[in-house]
DRENPAVEX-799216 format. One record per residue (C-alpha): residue number from 1; residue in one letter; chain; x, y, z. Coordinates in pm, whole numbers. Example, Ala and Ser with C-alpha at 12.3 -4.5 7.8 and 13.67 -1.06 7.14 Angstrom:
<voza><resi>1</resi><resn>A</resn><chain>A</chain><u>1230</u><v>-450</v><w>780</w></voza>
<voza><resi>2</resi><resn>S</resn><chain>A</chain><u>1367</u><v>-106</v><w>714</w></voza>
# end
This chain:
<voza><resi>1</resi><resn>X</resn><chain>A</chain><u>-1211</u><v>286</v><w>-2340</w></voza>
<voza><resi>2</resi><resn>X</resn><chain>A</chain><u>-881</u><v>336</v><w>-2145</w></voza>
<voza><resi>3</resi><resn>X</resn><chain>A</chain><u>-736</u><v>702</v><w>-2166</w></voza>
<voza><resi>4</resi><resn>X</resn><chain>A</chain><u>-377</u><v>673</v><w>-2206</w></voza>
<voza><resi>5</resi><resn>X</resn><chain>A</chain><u>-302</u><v>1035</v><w>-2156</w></voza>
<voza><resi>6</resi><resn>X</resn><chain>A</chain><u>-231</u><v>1244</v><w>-1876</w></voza>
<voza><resi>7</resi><resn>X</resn><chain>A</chain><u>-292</u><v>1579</v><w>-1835</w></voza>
<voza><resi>8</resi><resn>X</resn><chain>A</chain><u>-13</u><v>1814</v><w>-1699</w></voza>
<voza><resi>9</resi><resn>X</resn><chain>A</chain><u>1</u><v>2156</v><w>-1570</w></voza>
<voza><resi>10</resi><resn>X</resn><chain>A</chain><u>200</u><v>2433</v><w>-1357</w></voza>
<voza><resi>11</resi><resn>X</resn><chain>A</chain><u>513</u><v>2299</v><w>-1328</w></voza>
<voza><resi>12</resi><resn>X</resn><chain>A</chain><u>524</u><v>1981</v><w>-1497</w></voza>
<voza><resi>13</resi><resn>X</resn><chain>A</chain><u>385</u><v>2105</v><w>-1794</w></voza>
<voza><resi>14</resi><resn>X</resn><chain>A</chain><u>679</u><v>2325</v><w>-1782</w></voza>
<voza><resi>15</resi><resn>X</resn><chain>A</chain><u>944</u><v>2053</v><w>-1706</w></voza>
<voza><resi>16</resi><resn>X</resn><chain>A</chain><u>728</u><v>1851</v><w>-2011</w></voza>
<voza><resi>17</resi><resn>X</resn><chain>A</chain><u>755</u><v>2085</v><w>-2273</w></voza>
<voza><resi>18</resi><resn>X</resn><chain>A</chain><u>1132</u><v>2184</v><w>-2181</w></voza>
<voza><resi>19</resi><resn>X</resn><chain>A</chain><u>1262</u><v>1814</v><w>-2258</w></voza>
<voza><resi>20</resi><resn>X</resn><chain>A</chain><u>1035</u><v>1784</v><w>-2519</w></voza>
<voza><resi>21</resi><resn>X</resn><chain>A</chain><u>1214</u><v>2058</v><w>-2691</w></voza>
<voza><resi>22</resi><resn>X</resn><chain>A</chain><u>1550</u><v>1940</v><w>-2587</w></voza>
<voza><resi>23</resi><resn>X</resn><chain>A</chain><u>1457</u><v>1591</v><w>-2774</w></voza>
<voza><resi>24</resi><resn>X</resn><chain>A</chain><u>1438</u><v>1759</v><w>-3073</w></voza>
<voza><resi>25</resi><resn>X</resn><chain>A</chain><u>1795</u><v>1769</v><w>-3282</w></voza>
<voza><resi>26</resi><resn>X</resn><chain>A</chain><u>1722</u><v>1996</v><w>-3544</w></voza>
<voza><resi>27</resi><resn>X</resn><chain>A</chain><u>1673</u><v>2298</v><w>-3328</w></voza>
<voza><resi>28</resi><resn>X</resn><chain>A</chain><u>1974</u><v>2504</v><w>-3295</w></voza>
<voza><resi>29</resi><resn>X</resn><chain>A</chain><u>1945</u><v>2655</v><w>-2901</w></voza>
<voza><resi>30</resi><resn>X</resn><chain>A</chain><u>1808</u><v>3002</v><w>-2938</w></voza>
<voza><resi>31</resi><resn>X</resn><chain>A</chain><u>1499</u><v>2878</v><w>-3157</w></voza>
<voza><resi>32</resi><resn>X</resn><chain>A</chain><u>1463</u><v>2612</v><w>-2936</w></voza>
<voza><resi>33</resi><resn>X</resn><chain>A</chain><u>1466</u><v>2832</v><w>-2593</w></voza>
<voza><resi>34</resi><resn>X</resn><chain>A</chain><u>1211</u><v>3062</v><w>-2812</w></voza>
<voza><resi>35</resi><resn>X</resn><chain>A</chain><u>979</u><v>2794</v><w>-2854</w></voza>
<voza><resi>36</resi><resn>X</resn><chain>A</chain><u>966</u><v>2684</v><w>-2466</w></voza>
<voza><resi>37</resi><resn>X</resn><chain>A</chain><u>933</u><v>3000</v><w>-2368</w></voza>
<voza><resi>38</resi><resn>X</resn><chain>A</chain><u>671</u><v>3063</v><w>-2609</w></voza>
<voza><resi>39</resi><resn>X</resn><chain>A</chain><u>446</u><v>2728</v><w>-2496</w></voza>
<voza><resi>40</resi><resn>X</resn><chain>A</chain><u>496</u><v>2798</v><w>-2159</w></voza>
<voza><resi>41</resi><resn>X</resn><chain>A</chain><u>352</u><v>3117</v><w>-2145</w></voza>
<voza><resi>42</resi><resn>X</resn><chain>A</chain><u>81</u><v>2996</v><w>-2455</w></voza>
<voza><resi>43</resi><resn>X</resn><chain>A</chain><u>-61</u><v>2671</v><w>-2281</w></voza>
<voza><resi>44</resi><resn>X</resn><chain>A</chain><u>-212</u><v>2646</v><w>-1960</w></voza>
<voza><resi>45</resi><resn>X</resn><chain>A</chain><u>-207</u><v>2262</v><w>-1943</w></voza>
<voza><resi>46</resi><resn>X</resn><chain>A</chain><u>-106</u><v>1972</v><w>-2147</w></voza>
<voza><resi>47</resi><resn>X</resn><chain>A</chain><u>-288</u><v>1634</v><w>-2240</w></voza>
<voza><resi>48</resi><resn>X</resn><chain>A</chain><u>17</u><v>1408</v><w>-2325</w></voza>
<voza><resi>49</resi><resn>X</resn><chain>A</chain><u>34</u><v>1049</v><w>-2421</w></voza>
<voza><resi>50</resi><resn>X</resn><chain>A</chain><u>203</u><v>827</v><w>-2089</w></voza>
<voza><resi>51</resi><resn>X</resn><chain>A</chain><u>426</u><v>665</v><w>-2311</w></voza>
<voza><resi>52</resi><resn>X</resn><chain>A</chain><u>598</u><v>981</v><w>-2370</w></voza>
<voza><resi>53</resi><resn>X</resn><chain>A</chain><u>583</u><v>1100</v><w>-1992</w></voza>
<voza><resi>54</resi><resn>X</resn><chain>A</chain><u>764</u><v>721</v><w>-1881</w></voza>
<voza><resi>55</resi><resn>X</resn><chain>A</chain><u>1078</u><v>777</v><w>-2167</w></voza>
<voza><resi>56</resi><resn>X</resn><chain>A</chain><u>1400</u><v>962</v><w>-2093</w></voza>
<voza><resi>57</resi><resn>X</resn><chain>A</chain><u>1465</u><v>1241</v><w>-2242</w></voza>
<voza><resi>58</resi><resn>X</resn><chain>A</chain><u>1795</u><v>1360</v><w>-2284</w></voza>
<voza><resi>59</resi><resn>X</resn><chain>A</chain><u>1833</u><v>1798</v><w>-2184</w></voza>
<voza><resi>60</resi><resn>X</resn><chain>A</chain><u>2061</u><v>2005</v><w>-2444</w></voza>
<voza><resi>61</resi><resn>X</resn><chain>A</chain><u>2363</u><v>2127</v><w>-2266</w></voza>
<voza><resi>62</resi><resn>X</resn><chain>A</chain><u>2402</u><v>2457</v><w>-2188</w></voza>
<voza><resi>63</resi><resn>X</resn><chain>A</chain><u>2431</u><v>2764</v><w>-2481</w></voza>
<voza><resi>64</resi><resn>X</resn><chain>A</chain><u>2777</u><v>2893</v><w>-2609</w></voza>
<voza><resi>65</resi><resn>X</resn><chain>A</chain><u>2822</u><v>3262</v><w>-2528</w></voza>
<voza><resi>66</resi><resn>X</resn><chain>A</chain><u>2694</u><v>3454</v><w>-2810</w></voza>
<voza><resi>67</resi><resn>X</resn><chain>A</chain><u>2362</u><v>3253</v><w>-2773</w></voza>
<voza><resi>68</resi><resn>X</resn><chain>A</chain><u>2260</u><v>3355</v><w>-2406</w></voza>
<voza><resi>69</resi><resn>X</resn><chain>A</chain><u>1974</u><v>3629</v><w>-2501</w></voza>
<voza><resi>70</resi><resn>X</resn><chain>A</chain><u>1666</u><v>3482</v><w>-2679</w></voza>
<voza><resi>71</resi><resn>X</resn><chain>A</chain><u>1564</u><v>3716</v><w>-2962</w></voza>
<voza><resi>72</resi><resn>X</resn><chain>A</chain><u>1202</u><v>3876</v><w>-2935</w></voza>
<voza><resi>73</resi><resn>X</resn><chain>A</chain><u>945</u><v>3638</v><w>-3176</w></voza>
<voza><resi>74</resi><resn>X</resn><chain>A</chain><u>710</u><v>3866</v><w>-3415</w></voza>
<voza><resi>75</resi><resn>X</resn><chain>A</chain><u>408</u><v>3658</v><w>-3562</w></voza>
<voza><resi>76</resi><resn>X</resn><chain>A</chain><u>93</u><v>3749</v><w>-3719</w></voza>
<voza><resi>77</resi><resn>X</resn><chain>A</chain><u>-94</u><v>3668</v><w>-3410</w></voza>
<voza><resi>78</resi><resn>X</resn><chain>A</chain><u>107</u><v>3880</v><w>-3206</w></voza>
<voza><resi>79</resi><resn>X</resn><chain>A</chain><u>-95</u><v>4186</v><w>-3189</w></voza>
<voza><resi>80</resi><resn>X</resn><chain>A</chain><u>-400</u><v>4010</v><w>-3010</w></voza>
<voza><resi>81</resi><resn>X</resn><chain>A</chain><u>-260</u><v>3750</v><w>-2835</w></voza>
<voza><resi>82</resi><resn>X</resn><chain>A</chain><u>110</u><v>3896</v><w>-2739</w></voza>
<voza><resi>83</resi><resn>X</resn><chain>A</chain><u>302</u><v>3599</v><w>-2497</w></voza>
<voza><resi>84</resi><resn>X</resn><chain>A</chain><u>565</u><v>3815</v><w>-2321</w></voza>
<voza><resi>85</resi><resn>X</resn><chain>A</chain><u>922</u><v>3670</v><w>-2426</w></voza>
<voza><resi>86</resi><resn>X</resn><chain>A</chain><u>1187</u><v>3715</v><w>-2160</w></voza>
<voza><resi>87</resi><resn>X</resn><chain>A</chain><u>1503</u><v>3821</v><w>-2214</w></voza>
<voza><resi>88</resi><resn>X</resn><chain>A</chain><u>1758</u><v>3596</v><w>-2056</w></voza>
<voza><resi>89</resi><resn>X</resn><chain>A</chain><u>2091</u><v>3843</v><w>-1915</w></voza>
<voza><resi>90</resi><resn>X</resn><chain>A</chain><u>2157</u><v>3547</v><w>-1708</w></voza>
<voza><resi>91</resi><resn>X</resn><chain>A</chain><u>2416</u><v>3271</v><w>-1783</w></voza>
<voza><resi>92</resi><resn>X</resn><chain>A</chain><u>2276</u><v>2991</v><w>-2009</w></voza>
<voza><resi>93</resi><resn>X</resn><chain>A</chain><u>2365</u><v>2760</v><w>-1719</w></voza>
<voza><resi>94</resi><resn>X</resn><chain>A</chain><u>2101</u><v>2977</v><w>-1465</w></voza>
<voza><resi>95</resi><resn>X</resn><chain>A</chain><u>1846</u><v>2891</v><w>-1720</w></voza>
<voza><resi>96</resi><resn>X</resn><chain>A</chain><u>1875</u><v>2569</v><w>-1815</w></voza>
<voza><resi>97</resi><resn>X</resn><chain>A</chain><u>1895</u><v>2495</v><w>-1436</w></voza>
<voza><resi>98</resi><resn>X</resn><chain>A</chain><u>1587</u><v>2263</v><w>-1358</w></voza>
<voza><resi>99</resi><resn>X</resn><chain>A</chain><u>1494</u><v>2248</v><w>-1004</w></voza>
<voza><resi>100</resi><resn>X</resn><chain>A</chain><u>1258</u><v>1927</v><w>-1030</w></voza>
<voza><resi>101</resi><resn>X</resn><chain>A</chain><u>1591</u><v>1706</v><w>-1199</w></voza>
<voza><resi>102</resi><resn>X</resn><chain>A</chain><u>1632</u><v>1580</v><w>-843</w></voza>
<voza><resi>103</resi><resn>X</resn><chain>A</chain><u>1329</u><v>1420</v><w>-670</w></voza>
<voza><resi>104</resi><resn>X</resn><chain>A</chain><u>1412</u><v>1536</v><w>-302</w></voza>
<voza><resi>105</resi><resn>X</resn><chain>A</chain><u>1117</u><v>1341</v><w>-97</w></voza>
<voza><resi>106</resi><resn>X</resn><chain>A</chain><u>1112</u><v>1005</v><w>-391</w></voza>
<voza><resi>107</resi><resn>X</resn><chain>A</chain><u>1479</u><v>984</v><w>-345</w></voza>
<voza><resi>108</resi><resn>X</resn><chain>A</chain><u>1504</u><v>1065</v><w>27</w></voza>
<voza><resi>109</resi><resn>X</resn><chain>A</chain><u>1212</u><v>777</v><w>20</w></voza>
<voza><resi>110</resi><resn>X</resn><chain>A</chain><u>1431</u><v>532</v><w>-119</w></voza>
<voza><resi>111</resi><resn>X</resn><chain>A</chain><u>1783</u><v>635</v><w>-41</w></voza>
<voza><resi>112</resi><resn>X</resn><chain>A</chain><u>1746</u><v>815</v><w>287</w></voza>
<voza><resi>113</resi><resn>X</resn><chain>A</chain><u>1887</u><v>1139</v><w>402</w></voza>
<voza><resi>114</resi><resn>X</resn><chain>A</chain><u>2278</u><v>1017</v><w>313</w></voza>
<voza><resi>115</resi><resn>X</resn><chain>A</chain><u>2112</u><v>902</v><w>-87</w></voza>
<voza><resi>116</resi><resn>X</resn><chain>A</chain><u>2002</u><v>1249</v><w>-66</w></voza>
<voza><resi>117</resi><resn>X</resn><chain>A</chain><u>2297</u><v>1436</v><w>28</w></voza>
<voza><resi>118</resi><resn>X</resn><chain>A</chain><u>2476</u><v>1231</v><w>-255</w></voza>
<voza><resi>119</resi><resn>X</resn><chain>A</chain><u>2233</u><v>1304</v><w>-480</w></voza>
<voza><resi>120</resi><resn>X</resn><chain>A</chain><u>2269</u><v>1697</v><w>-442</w></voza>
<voza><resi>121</resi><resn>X</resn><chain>A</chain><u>2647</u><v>1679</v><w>-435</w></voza>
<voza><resi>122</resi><resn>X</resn><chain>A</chain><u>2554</u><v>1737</v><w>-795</w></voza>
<voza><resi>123</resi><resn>X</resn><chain>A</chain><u>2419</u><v>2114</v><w>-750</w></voza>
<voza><resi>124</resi><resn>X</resn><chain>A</chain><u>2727</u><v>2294</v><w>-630</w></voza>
<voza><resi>125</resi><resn>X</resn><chain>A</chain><u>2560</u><v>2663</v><w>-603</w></voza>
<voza><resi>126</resi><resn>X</resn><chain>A</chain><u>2346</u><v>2763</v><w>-313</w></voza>
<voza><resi>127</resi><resn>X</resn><chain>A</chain><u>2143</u><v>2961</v><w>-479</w></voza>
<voza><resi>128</resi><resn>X</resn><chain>A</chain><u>2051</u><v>2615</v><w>-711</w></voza>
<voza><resi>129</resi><resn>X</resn><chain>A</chain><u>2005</u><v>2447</v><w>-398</w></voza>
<voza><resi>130</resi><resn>X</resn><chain>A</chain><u>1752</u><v>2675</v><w>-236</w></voza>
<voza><resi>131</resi><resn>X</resn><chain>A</chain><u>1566</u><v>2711</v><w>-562</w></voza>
<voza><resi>132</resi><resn>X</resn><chain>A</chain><u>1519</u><v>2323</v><w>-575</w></voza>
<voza><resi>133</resi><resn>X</resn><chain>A</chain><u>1424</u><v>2350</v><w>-240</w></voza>
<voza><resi>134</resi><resn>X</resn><chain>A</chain><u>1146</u><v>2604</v><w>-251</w></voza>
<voza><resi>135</resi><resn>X</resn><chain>A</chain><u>980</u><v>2451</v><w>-594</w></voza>
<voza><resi>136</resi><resn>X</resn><chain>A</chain><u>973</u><v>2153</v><w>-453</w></voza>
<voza><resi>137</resi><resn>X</resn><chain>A</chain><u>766</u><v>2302</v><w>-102</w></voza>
<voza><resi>138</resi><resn>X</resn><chain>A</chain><u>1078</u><v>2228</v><w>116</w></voza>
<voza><resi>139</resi><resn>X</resn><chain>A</chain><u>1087</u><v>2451</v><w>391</w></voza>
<voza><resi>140</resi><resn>X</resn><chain>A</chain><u>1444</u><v>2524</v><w>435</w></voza>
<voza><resi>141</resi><resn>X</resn><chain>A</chain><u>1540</u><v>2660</v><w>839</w></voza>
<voza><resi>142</resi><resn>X</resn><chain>A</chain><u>1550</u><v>3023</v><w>867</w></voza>
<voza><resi>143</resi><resn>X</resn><chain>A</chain><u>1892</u><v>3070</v><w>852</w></voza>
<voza><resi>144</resi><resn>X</resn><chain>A</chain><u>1962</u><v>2874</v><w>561</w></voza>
<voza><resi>145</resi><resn>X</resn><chain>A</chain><u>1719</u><v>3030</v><w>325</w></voza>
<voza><resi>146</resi><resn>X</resn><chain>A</chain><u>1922</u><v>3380</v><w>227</w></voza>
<voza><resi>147</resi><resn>X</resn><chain>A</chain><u>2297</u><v>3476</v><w>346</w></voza>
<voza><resi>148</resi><resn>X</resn><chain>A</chain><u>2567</u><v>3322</v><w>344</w></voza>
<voza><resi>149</resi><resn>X</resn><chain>A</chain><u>2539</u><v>2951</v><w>390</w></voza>
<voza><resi>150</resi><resn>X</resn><chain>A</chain><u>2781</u><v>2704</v><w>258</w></voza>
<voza><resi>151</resi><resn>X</resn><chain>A</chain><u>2623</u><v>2412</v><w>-4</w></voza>
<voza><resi>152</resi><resn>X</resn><chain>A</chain><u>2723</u><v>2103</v><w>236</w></voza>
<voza><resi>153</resi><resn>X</resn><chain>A</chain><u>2512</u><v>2294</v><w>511</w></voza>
<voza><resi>154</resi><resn>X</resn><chain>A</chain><u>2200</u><v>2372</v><w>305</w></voza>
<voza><resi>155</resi><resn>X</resn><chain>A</chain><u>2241</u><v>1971</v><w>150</w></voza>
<voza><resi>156</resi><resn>X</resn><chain>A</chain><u>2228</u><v>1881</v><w>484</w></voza>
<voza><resi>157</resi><resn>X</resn><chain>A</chain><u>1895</u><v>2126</v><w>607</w></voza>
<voza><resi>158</resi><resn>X</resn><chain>A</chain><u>1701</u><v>1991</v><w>256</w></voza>
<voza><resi>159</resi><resn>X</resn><chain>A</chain><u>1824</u><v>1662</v><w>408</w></voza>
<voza><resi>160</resi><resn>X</resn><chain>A</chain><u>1631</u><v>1725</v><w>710</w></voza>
<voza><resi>161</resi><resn>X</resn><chain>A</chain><u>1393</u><v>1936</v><w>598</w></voza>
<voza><resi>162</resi><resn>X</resn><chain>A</chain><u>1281</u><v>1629</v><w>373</w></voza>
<voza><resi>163</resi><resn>X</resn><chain>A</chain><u>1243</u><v>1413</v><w>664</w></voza>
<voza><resi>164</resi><resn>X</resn><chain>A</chain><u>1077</u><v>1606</v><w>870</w></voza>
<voza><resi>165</resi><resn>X</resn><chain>A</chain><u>807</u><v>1657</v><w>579</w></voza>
<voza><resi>166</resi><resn>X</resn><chain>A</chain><u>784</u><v>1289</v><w>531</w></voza>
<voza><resi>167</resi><resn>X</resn><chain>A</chain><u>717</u><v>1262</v><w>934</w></voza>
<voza><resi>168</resi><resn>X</resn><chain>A</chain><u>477</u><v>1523</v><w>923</w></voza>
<voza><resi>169</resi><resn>X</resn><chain>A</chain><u>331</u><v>1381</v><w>632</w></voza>
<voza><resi>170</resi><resn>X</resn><chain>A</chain><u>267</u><v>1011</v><w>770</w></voza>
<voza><resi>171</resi><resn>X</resn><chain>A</chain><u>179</u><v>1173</v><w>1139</w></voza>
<voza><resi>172</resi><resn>X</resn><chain>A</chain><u>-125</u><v>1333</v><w>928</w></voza>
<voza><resi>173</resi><resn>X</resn><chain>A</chain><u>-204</u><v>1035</v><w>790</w></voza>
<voza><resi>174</resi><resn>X</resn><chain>A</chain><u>-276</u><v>851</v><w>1077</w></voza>
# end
């Protein structure tokens, strides 16, 4: 029998379960941030059906001011199996910021370093850009990882970076 499921962990359960969410209309945002932070922290890994892994899912845009901090959740279960809820005091942009929404080695793959840089002309803060960077185990040079660097120069070192990785990569290989 064929198993069409897949089973997902770390961060792509994470990325899974935060567009799942998002899919769903009737949610206003703070119950809806509640409940992803809830399943990550409850579920280690995820079997999901590949049909739903291969369809776009659309991400909620960002919460309106009064809705940045995501009330505490009190449940029955709680006292045995208590899932620490963070409190966001960041803007609702910093956390709905997803640092696997760009592909860096797939699209450097098929678009090169320029498709790349074009690509990441979308993340405007360095401190977005660095995040993607490290998730994604791209090893940014020294000086671009902390300080002040401007976002054209660290586009440019994940750019590289990527390259170098793929090099590396295919050198190993053989």
């Amino acid at each position: 029998m064929k198993d069409n499921t897949v089973k997902l962990s770390g961060h792509a359960k994470d990325r899974f379960i935060e567009r799942f969410f998002a899919e769903e209309a009737g949610l206003d945002d703070a119950l809806r941030r509640r409940l992803v932070l809830r399943s990550k922290g409850a579920f280690t890994s995820l079997r999901v059906r590949k049909a739903l892994l291969s369809r776009k899912i659309a991400i909620v845009p960002s919460a309106p001011e009064d809705a940045r901090k995501v009330p505490a959740v009190s449940t029955p279960m709680q006292a045995s199996t208590q899932v620490p809820v963070a409190v966001a005091s960041e803007p609702a942009a910093d956390v709905a910021f997803d640092a696997y929404a760009i592909g860096l080695v797939p699209v450097f793959q098929r678009e090169g370093a320029e498709g790349l840089i074009a690509k990441l002309a979308g993340v405007s803060r360095v401190d977005h850009l660095r995040a993607m960077a490290k998730a994604q185990q791209i090893v940014l040079p020294q000086e671009l990882r902390s300080g002040d660097a401007t976002a054209e120069a660290v586009r440019a070192g994940i750019a590289e970076a990527v390259g170098k990785r793929i090099k590396d990569r295919r050198a190993a290989a053989g």
